[in-house]
N, C-alpha and C positions, 0 to 999 in steps of 0.2 A: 256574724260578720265574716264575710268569704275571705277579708285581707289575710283575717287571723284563723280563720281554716285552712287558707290554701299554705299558711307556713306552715303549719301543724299538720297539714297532711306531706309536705318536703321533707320533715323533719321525721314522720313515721313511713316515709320509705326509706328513710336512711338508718332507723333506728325502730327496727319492727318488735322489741320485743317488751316486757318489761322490768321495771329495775328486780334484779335479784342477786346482791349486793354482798360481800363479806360485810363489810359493815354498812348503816342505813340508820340513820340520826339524825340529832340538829346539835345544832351551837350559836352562842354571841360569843365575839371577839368586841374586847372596846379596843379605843384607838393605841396605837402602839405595842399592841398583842400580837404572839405570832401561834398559828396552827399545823398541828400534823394531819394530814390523811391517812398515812399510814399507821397511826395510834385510835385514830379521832379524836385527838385532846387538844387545850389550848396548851403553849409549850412558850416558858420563859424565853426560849431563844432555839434559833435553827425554824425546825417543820418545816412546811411548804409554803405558807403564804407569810405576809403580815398586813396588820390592814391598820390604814392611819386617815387623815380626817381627810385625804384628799384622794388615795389608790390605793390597787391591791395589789403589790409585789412577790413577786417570786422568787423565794429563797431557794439558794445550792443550784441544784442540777434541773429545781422544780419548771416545769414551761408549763403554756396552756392558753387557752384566748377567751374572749365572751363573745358564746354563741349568740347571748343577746340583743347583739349588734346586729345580728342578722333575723332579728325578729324570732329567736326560739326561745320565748317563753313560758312560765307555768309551770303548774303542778301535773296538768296534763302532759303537757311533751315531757318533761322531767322525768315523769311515771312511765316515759317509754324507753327510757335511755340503757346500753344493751353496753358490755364491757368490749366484745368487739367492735364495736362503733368507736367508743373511746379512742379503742386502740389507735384504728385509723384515723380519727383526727387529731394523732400525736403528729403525723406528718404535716399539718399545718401552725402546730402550737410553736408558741416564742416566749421567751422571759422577758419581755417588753410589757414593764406595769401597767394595770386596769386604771382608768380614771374613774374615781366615784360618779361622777358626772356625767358618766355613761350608762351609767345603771339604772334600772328601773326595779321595787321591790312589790312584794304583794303575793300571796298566793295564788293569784291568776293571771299576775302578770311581771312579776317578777325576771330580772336575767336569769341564766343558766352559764354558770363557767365550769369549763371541762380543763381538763390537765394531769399530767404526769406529774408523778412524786417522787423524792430523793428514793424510795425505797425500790422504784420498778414498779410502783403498780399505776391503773387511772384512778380517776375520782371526777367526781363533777358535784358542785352545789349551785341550789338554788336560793337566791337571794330574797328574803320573805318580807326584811323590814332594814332600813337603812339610816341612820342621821351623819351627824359629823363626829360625833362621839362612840359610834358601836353601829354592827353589822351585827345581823339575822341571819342563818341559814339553814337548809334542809341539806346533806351531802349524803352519798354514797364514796365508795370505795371497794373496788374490784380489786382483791390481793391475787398475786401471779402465781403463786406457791412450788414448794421447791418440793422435795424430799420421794420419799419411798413412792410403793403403791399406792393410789390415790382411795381412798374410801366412797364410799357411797356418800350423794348428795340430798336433800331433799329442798327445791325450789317453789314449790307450790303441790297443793293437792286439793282437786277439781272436780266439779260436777265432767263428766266422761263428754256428752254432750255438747254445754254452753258453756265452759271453760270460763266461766266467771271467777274473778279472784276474791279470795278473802278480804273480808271487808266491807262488800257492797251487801244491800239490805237482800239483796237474793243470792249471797254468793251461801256456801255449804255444801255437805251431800246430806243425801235421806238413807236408813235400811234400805236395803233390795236396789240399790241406787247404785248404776256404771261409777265408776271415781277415775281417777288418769292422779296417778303419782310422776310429778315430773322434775327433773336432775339433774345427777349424771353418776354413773360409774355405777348404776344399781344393777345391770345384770349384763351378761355375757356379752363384751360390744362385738361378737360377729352371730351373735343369732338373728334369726330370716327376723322380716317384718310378718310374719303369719298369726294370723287370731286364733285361738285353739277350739276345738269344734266341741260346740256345749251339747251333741245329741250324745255326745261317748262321758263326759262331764268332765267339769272345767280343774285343772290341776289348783291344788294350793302352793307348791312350790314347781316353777318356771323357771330356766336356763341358769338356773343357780341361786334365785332371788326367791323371798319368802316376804312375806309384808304379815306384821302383827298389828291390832287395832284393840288400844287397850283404853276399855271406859268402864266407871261402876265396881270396880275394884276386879275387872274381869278380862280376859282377854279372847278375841274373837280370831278367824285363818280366813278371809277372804279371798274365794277360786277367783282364778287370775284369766286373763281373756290374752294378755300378753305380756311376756316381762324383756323390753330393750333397756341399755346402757341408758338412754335419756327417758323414756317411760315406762311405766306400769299400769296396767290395766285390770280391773276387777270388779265384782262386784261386791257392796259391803253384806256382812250379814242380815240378812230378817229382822233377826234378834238384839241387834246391837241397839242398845237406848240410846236415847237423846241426851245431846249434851256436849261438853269437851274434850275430843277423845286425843290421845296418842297414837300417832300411827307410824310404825319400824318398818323400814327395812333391813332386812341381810341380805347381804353378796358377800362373797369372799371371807369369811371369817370378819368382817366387819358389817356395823351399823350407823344407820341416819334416824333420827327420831324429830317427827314435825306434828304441830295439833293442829285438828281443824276442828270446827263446830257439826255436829251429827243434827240436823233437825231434821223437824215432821215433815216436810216437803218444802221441795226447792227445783222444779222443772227444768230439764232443758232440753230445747229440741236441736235435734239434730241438722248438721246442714254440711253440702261435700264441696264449698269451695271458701269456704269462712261466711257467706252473707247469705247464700239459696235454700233453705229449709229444705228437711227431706218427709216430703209430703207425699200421697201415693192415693192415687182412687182407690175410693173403698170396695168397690166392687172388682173391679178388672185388676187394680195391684199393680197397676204402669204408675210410674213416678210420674208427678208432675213438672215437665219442664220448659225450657221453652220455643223446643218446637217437638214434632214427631218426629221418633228416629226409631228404625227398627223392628218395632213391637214391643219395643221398651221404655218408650216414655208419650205421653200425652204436651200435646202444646197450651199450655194455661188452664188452671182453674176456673169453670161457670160458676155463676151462683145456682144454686138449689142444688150442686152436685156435692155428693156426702167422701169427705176426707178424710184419710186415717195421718193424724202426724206422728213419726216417729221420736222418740229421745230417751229421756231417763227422769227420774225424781218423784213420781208420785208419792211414793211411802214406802212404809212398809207391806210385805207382799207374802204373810206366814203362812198361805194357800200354795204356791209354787217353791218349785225349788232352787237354790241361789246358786245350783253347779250344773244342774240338766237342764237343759231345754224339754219343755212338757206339750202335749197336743190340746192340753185344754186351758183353756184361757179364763181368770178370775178378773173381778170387775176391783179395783180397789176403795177404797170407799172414802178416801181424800175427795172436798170439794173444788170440783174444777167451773170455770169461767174459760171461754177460747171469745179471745177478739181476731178477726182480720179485719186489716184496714180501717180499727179503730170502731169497728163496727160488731156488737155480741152476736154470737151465733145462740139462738135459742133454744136451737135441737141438738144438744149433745147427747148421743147416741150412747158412748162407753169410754172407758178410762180406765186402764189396769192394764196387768198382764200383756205382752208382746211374744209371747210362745219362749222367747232366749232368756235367761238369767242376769237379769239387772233391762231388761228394755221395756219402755213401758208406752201403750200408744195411747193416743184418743182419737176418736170419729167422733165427726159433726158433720152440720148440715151448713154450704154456705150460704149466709145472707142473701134475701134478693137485691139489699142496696150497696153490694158494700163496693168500694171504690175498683176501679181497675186500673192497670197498668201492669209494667214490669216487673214492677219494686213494691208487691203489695207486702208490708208487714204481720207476722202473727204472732201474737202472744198469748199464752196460757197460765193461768193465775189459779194456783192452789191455796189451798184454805181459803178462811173466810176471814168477816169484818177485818179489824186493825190487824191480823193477824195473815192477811192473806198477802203472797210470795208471787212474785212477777216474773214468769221466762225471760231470757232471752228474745232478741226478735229477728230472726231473720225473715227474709222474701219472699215471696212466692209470685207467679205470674197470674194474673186475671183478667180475662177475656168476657165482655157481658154474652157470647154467641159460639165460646171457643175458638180456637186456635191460635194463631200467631200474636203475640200481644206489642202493643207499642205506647210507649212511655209520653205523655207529653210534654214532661217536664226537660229528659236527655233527648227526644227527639229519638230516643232507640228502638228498631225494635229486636223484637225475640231471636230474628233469624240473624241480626248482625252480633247481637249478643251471645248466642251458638257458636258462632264464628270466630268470633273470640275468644273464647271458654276452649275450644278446641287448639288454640294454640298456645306454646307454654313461651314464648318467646313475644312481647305485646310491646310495640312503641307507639308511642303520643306526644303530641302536643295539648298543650292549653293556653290560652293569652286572655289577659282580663283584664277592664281597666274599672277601677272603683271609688265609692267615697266610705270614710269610717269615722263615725263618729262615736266616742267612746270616752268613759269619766277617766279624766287625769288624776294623778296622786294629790292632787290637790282638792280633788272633788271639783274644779271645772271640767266640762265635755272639752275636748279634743278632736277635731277634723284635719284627717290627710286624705289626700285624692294621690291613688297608686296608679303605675299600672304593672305589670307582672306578667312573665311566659315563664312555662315550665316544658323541657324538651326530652323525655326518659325513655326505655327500654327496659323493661321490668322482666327476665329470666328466673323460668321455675317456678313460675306460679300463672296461672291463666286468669284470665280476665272475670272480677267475682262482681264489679258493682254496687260494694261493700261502702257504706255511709249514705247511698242512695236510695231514697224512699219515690211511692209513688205521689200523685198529686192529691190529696187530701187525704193525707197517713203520715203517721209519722214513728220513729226508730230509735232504738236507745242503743248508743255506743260505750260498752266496760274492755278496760283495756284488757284484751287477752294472750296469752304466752303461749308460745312455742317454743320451746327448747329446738326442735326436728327440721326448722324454716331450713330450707336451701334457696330462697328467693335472693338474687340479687339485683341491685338496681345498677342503672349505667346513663349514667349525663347525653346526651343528645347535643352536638355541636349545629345550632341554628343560623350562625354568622352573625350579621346585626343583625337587628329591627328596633323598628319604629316605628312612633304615634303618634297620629296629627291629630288634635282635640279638635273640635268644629270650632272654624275660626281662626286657628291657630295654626303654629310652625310645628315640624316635626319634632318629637323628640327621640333621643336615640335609649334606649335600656339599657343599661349597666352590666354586665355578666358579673354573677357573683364568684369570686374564684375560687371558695370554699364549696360551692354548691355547682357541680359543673352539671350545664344544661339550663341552670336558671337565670334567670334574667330581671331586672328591675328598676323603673325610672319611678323618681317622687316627681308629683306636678304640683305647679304654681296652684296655692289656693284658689277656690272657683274655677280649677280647669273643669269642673263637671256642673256646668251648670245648673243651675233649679228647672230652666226650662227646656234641660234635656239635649240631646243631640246625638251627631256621628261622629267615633270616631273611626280611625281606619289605623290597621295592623300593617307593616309591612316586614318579610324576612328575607334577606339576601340569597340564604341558604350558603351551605359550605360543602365539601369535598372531603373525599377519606373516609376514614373510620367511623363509626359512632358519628353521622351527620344526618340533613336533614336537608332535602332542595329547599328553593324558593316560595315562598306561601306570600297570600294577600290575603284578610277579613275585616272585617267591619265591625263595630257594636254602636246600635242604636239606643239610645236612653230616652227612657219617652217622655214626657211635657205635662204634666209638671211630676218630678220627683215625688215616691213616696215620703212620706209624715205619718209619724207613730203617734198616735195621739192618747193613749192609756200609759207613757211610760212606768211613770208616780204608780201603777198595780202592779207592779214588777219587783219593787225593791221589796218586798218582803212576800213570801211565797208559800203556801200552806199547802204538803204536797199532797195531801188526802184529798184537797179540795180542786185539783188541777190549777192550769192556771192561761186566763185570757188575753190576748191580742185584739187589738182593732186598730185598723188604719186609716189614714185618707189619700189618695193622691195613686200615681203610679199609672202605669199605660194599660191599656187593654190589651190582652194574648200575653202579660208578662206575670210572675210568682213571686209570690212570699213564701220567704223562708223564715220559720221562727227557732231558734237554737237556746238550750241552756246549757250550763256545765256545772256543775257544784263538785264541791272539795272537804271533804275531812281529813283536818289533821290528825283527829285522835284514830283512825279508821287507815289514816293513809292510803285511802281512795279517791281518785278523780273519776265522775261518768259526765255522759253529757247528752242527749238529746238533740235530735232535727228533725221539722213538722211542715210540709208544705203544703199550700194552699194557692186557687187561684187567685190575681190581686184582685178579680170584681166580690171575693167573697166578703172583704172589708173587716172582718171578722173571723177568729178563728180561735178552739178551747182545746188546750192539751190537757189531753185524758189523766185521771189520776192514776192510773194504773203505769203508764210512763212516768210518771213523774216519782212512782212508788220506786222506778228499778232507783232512783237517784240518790247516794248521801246527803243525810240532812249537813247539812252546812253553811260554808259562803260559795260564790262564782257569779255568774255575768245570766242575763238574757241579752237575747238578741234578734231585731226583727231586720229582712234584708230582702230589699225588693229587686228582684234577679231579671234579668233581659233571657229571655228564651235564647238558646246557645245556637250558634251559628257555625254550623259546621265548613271545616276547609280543610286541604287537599295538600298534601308535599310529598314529595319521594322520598321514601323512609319510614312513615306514619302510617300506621294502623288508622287512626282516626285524631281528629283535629279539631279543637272546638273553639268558638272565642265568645265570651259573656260578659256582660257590666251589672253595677249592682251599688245600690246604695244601702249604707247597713247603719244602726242605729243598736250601739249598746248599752248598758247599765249595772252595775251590781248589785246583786240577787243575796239574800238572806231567805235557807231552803230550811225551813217547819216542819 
């Protein structure tokens, strides 16, 4: 459902990270209870809130608002939510009581309230379950903290590679396996960002920092590739068993101690802008990218041309050494499977050893059929039967002929996508107008007809492409951390705009004033017909700073709207066994999009999936091995038939798109 994408992707450029919280729990309040955040307890009197059978008020000094209101809901967006984002939206929060009757509960679609606590810190909970007698929720709390020299932190610790978090059925590291310990305060905050050169071998203590890894009643020194204030880098031992290890850091006379799970293999490939995999001809060793430049990179992947993908996790690797880099390379004897494009490569070549200490590659052969585009996906799946582990997936570019590749789904190609990647400074527009149909709390479906601009300038990060797949492939989204982000975003002042539904009067969009740069009008029921039509964009454009000229676009919806007609194989989901789509209806040259999300609470992970396909294929099967990256749990499918994007023009814009799209949800029970 793009409604409830396109908020969730507003909400993860404003909130890029995820939750890594002083505190991180649940609670019930029945009616007339009041709660601290800064304890996390229910509290006779005072705390920050109190919730009674009609609102939820804010005690003392406590403020704060529901995001809710503004469509950021879930365990998803929730699991992005970052303590400086809080921060910043203290300057919107008020002690002006929540009405229950504003709320929405569920673990996929539940509000989100944010707010300041009597004690100086944020917090934000997520509302999971609601009556007139008692509130549900999921909360964090971000403490400010006072006192001396700050200690070392430990926030997560990752596959080096796919930076998958703890939790998901492929998150862990392997022996011989890259790791990223990430924080704060664990090593010298002014040492260089420099990786240490593995031909001389890799130190075990770095700018002051030492990392111990203690499993099996034993304790391991893993050589370190870099030690900053916010990360660490290493590789783990050989030797190190399977299992639940502890792993220390020291800096400064002080330590941090966090577990992770050590398993047999857990892959991840590498990628240099968060979504473009770092892939490389096997023979010549030019990266794959997406165009020529220099002598250094090739313009898309052919089929039948043999790829080496770089990353980390095979296994263990007791042939090589975990602190030198070696001239001779060992095969490792983990059983691997490589899809691209959802497609198996039959000719895998080799698997092990990468020459460096913790890197590990494989060469194959590509498919003759496998799909092309921009946004081709690849994954790698170690071990075998119920027991076998699913990369990460990022992109790669495919050309049936070579060179320049172009997408048909974004209408991009390789060289404007180049174009972008080369600059660190990227503004946009998008405008969309949609229908969503989706189960109410009541277990009735619900239909709203939106329409939506979004108007940004995204600094310190280049253009990745990141959530887009190509046309008959599809991509798995695990929330990933960065402590090290310098990306900032910045609103886009567009003036009005407006949209005249075929048939109808204009209407004008609403500027969100929490959300600067966005915009959003609700339409009368059946402003989208069944039999389709035009509508038309219009933008005034503004002046000054952070603005945007004048634009016009259009979105055609074609006759007769797509119909899901398998929904009833959706509600319950068996993820070994993938799982099917078919439809009817929908215009010719336009796409299907298939999406799921699942949620574990005992796991406290959200992933989710996206599979496109053309609409004459009527039909389409997501692969088990996607469905494998996903929490068994609850969350939604969703089938959503998208208007080819329409590119437009304004002074100010890198690039400008406008789409429509009719979407069809349900809730998903994932096996």
């Amino acid at each position: 459902m793009i409604y409830t994408k396109r908020r969730l992707f507003v909400l993860a450029a404003l909130l890029p990270g995820a939750i890594l919280a002083n505190i991180n729990s649940s609670a019930t309040l029945n009616a007339g209870q009041n709660f601290s955040f800064d304890s996390g307890t229910v509290v006779s009197s005072g705390g920050d809130i109190q919730f009674t059978a009609t609102q939820i008020s804010f005690v003392g000094s406590a403020k704060g608002g529901n995001l809710g209101a503004f469509g950021f809901t879930g365990s998803t967006t929730f699991g992005s939510i970052t303590q400086a984002e809080l921060q910043a939206l203290q300057a919107e929060a008020s002690n002006a009581p929540i009405a229950t009757s504003a709320l929405t509960a569920g673990t996929s679609n539940g509000s989100i309230i944010a707010l300041g606590t009597n004690g100086g810190n944020v917090a934000a909970f997520l509302v999971t379950a609601l009556s007139s007698n008692s509130i549900s929720f999921q909360f964090v709390t971000f403490e400010s903290g006072t006192g001396g020299p700050p200690g070392p932190t430990i926030t997560g610790i990752l596959n080096g590679s796919s930076k998958v978090p703890a939790g998901f059925p492929n998150s862990g590291i392997s022996p011989s396996t890259l790791f990223a310990i990430e924080g704060s305060n664990m090593a010298d905050p002014n040492a260089p960002v420099v990786n240490q050169n593995s031909a001389s071998g890799l130190p075990t203590t770095l700018n002051g920092a030492t990392v111990t890894i203690a499993i099996g009643g034993k304790n391991y020194t893993p050589a370190l590739y870099h030690a900053l204030s916010y990360e660490i880098a290493g590789v783990v031992p050989a030797a190190t068993p399977t299992g639940t290890a502890t792993i220390t850091v020291n800096y400064n006379g002080q330590s941090a101690s966090a577990q992770v799970q050590i398993v047999p293999s857990a892959y991840g490939i590498d990628n240099y802008d968060g979504n473009t995999a770092v892939v490389t001809d096997a023979q010549s060793y030019l990266l794959i990218a997406y165009t020529t430049s220099g002598g250094t990179t090739l313009a898309s992947a052919t089929p039948g041309e043999y790829l080496t993908v770089w990353g980390t996790g095979l296994g263990s690797d007791p042939l090589d050494s975990d602190t030198t880099s070696t001239s001779t390379q060992h095969a490792i004897p983990t059983p691997v499977q490589v899809y691209i494009g959802g497609v198996q490569a039959t000719n895998v070549l080799y698997s092990g050893e990468g020459t460096y200490p913790g890197v590990h590659i494989v060469i194959f052969q590509v498919p003759k059929n496998v799909p092309t585009g921009c946004f081709v996906p690849i994954a790698i799946l170690t071990g075998s039967g119920s027991s076998a582990v699913v990369s990460n997936t990022p992109t790669v570019p495919v050309t049936s002929n070579g060179g320049v590749c172009t997408d048909a789904y974004t209408g991009l190609t390789g060289t404007q996508i180049s174009s972008l990647q080369s600059q660190t400074t990227v503004s946009s527009g998008t405008v969309f107008v949609g229908q969503s149909t989706a189960p109410a709390a009541n277990g009735l479906p619900t239909t709203n007809d939106v329409a939506f601009a979004e108007f940004e300038q995204v600094t310190g990060s280049s253009y990745s492409g990141g959530g887009t797949v190509s046309l008959g492939t599809c991509s798995v989204t695990e929330v990933v951390t960065s402590t090290s982000s310098t990306t900032t975003t910045t609103g886009l002042n567009a003036g009005t705009i407006t949209v005249t539904p075929p048939g109808g009067s204009a209407v004008t969009l609403t500027a969100i004033p929490q959300l600067a740069g966005y915009y959003e009008a609700q339409l009368s029921s059946g402003a989208i017909p069944a039999s389709g039509g035009t509508f038309a964009f219009t933008g005034s454009g503004a002046t000054g700073a952070n603005s945007v000229g004048p634009f016009s676009t259009t979105v055609n919806f074609p006759n007769p709207i797509l119909t899901w007609t398998n929904q009833s194989a959706s509600a319950t989901v068996t993820r070994t066994s993938g799982q099917t789509y078919t439809w009817s209806g929908g215009g010719a040259g336009t796409f299907v999009i298939m999406s799921g999300s699942a949620s574990s609470a005992s796991a406290g992970v959200s992933g989710s999936y996206t599979c496109i396909a053309p609409q004459s294929a009527l039909t389409f099967t997501v692969p088990s091995f996607v469905l494998l990256a996903l929490p068994a749990g609850t969350g939604t499918s969703s089938i959503e038939n998208s208007t080819a994007f329409n590119t437009f023009t304004a002074t100010g814009l890198n690039y400008g798109y406008a789409l429509g799209f009719v979407s069809y949800s349900v809730n998903t029970t994932w096996n």
